[in-house]
Structure formats: structure tokens, C-alpha cells
N, C-alpha and C positions, 0 to 999 in steps of 0.2 A: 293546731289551735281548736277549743271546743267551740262547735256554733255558736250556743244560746248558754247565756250565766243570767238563773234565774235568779230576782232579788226580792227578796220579802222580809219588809221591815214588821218587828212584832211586840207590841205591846199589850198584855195578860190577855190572850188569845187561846187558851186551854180548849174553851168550849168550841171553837170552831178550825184551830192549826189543823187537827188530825182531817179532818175529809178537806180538806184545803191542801195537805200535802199528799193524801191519796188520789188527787185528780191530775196531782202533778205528775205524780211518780205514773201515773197512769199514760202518760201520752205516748203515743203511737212514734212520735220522733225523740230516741234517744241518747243525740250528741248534747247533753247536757249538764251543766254543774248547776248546783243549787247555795245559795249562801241569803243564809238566814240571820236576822241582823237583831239581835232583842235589844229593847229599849231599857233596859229594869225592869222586869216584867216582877210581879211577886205572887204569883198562883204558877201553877203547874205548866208556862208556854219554853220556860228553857229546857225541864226535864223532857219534853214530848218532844224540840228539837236536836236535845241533844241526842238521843233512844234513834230519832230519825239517821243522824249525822252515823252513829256507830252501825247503823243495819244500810245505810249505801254511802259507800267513798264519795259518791258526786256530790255529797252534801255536807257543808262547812255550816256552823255556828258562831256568830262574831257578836260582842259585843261593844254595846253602845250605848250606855246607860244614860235615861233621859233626855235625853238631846234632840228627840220627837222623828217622825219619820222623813221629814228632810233631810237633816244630816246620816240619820241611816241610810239612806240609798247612796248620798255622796257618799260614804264611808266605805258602802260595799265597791262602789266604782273602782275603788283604788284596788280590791283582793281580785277582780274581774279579767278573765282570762278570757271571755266567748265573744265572738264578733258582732255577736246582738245583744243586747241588753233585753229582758223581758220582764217587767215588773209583775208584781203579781201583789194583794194582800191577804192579812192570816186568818180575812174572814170570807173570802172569794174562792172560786171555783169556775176551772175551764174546762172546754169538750178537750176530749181527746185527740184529738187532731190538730188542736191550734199551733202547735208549735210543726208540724208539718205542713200548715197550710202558708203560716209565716213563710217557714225556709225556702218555700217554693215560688212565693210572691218578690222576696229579696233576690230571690236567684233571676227571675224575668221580670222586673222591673227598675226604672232608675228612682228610688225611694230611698230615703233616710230614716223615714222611722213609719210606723203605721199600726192601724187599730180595726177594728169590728163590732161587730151588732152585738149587744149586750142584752143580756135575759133577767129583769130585775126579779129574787124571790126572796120569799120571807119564811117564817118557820111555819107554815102550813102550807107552804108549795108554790103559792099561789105567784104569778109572774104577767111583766110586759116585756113588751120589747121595744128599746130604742132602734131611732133610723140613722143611718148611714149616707150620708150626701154622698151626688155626685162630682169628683173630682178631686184635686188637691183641698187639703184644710185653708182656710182664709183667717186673721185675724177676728175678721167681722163675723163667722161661724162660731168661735170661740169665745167671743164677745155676748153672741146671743144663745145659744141652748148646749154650746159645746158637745159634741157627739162624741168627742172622747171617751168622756164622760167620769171613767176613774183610770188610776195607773194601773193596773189590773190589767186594764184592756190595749196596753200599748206596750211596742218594742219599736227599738231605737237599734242604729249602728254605733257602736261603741265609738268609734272615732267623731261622731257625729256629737254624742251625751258629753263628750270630754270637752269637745270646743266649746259645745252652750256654756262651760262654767258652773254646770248642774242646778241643782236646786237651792232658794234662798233658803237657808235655814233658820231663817228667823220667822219663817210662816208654818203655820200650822193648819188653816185653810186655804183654800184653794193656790196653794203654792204649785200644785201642776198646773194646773191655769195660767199663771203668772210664767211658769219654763215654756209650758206650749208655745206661749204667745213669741217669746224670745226665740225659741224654735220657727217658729213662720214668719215671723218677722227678719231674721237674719238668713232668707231665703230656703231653709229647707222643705224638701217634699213630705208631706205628711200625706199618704193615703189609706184611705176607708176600705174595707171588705165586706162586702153585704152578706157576711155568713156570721152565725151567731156560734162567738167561740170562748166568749165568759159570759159566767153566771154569777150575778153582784147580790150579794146581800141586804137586805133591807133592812133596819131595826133601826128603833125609838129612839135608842141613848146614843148611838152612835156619831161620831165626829161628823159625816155629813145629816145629820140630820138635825143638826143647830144651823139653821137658816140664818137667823142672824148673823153669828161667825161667817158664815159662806160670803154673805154680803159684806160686810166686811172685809175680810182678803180680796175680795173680787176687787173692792176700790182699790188695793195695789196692784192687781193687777191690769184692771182700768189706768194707772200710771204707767206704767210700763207699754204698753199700747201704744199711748201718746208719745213717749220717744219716737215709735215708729209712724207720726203720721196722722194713727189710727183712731178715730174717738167714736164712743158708740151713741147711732143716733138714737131717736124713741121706736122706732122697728127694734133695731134690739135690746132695750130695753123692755119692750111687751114680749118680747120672745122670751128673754130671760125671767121674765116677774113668772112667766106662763109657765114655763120649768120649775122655779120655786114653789108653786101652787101644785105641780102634778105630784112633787116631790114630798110637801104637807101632804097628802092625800095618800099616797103612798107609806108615808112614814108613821101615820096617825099622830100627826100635830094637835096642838089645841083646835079644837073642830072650828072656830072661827079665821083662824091663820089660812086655810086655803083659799076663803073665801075674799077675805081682804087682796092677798095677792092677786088674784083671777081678775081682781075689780081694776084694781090698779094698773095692771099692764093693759085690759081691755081700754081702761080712760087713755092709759098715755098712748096707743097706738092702736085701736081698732083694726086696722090694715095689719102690722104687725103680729099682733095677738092672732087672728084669723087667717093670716098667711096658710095655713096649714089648719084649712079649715075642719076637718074630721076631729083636729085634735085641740083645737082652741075651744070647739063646743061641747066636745067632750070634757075638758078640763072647769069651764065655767057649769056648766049643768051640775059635774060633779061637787064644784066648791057650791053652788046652791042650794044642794040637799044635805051636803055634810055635816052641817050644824045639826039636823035633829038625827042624826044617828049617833048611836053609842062608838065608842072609838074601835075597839076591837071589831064593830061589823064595817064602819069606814073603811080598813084597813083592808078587809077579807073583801069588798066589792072594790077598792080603789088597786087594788094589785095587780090586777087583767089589764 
């Protein structure tokens, strides 16, 4: 059986597939198949998958028109032969090592599924880095700044992906959010690696970069929580408001949207918001200046 069935769902991804699948094809561990899932894509992301598919056997092309990246991933589940699942998307990029550092962490660990430090960059290079808690994921970590943070950065145990039920298909935001939580809720291990082993993209138009939509899905997956119990207090909601604001700043939002959020979780939890003091006064200083910057310098100082 192969270890790892990489799955990357793609819709009109031309401009970023090719060094997204040279970081793949590039990894130091190579018990892998690759299965690439196109949405209808209508620019050049089937013909660069399929050019892929014909220059290495481990990589399959499946389609799946329209039906958005939820049901691509359950779709590829069912072609899936590797005992980890490793998501990845067609606009993302991992170190070399990640799929080694994975199989080494599954092999001495009792974990179910697990994720790492994430390197955010944009098209001038410019990058942060997310933190990685200590210990198993909690509901309430998920609830407030999720360290996950994308599918990109997470592999699962196929046996593990198959019981959740996968992914709701009828979401298009933060529907991993909504699995994760189902995931930690229905007692799986979910642990962090404090090594930085994807590299996430940042841009404007991009699905996560409609905050509104995020929040949005969030409220179902805010449902789904409460089955389990779980309801988030105003700590994580200033934790969360505090992520949406680092994320306008990051994304170059309308230059007032970071600042509104920054305000907002700082009123609804002062304590929360400043938990993580380094980066709660970094995140409010910055939504205080960002109004009089132009957006592209926003962008190029709020990326660090």
C-alpha cells in the first residue's frame, strides 16, 4: 500500500499548479501517488495536470466539474490508495521534507491526523509565520485562531478521513473548519509540529480572502461545535476578530476593514485579544496605520 495519496483539488490554477507541483514532485519522501481533482477549470489548469499525469505514473487526474473543493476531496477519497491522506492546494507550496517529517511523526506517535508551522507569502516574497500550540487540537483552539490554518497543512489517516464522513459539500468556506471540529470533537488526535513545512499563498481575490464568506461558514461551523457541547466564549471571539484583522492586513483589504476588526475583538475581549500580547499590539498598531497607507505598501509591510 502507498504511504501518502496526495489530493489537490483545482480550479483555473494555470498561474500557480506548475511550482505547486514542483514542490511536490520535489519531496525528499517518495512513497507517493498524487490525484488531482479539476473543478471545470477553463484556462490551461487541466492541460498542466494532465502534461504532469503523462511525465509521472504516481499522478492521476480526475474530474469533477463544478461541485467546488469539498466534494473534490471526497471524491478523490474514494480513488485513494495511501494510508495518509495529505491535502495540499493548486496555489500552495511545501518544504521538502514535509512528507518525511509526516511519516516519521505517524510512525512514533499515537495521532490521527496532524499539521505545521505555516510560512504565509505573497508575490514579492514577503512572509509570516504562524504558531503552533502545544499539545492536541481542542475545539476551543479552532474556534479561536485555528492553527491549522489551511488544508494544505494537514494529513489525516485514511481510515480516520473515511469515518468523519469527509467534508460538507455544500460549503465553500471554511468547511475544514467545520470537518476539523468534527474531527476533535469525535475524539481524534490532532497534533501540531513546530517546523515550518507549507508555504501558503497570499492574494486579494482569493477564496480566503472574502472575510465576510469566512465568517459566514464559520457560523456553521459554530453549529456544529454546539452539538458537541462546545460554544465559543468572547476570548475566542477577540482571538478570532484578531485573525480576521491580521488576515485584511495581510491580504490588502479595504484599508478600513483591518481596523474595524482589530477594534472589535479588542472591545469584545481585551484579555482575549492581548492573550498573545506581541501579537495583539502588533495586529492593532497595524490596523491603526493602515488607513493612510496606499494598499500595495500595506501589503508589502503587513507580510512580515
Amino acid at each position: 500500500m502507498t504511504t501518502f495519496t496526495i489530493v489537490i483539488p483545482c480550479f483555473n490554477a494555470e498561474a500557480t499548479l506548475p511550482a505547486t507541483l514542483d514542490s511536490l514532485r520535489a519531496q525528499t519522501f517518495t512513497d507517493w501517488e498524487m490525484l488531482i481533482v479539476d473543478d471545470g477549470s477553463t484556462d490551461a489548469s487541466r492541460e498542466i495536470a494532465r502534461t504532469a499525469a503523462l511525465g509521472d505514473a504516481r499522478i492521476t487526474l480526475l474530474n469533477n466539474p463544478s461541485r467546488g473543493p469539498s466534494a473534490a476531496r471526497n471524491v478523490a477519497l474514494r480513488r485513494a490508495s495511501g494510508k495518509l491522506i495529505a491535502f495540499c492546494d493548486a496555489d500552495d507550496l511545501w518544504a521538502p521534507e514535509k512528507l518525511a517529517v509526516m511519516d516519521r511523526l505517524f510512525a512514533e506517535e499515537c495521532v490521527d491526523a496532524a499539521f505545521a508551522r505555516i510560512a504565509f507569502f505573497d508575490e514579492r516574497g514577503s512572509r509570516s509565520l504562524s504558531t503552533v500550540p502545544e499539545g492536541p487540537l481542542t475545539i476551543g483552539m479552532l474556534l479561536a485562531e485555528n492553527p491549522v490554518c489551511t488544508m494544505s497543512n494537514l494529513v489525516v489517516r485514511r481510515d480516520t478521513f473515511e469515518a468523519s464522513g469527509g467534508f460538507d459539500s455544500r460549503m465553500v468556506h471554511n468547511e475544514d473548519l467545520e470537518w476539523l471540529i468534527r474531527l476533535v470533537g469525535d475524539g481524534h488526535a490532532v497534533l501540531g509540529v513546530n517546523q515550518t513545512l507549507v508555504h501558503y499563498r497570499t492574494v486579494a481575490n482569493g477564496l480566503s480572502a472574502d472575510l465576510g464568506a469566512m465568517r459566514r461558514g464559520r457560523a456553521t461551523a459554530i453549529e456544529t461545535a454546539a452539538r458537541y457541547g462546545v460554544r465559543p466564549d468572547r476570548k475566542h471571539e477577540a482571538v478570532y476578530l484578531r485573525y480576521l484583522a491580521r488576515r485584511a492586513l495581510r491580504t490588502g483589504a479595504p484599508r478600513h476593514q483591518p481596523l474595524r476588526l482589530a477594534l472589535s475583538g479588542a472591545l469584545t475581549s481585551p484579555v482575549g485579544f492581548f492573550a498573545d500580547h506581541r501579537r495583539g499590539v502588533l495586529t492593532l498598531g497595524g490596523a491603526l496605520v493602515a488607513p493612510f497607507l496606499p494598499r500595495s505598501l500595506r501589503r508589502a509591510l503587513f507580510s512580515h
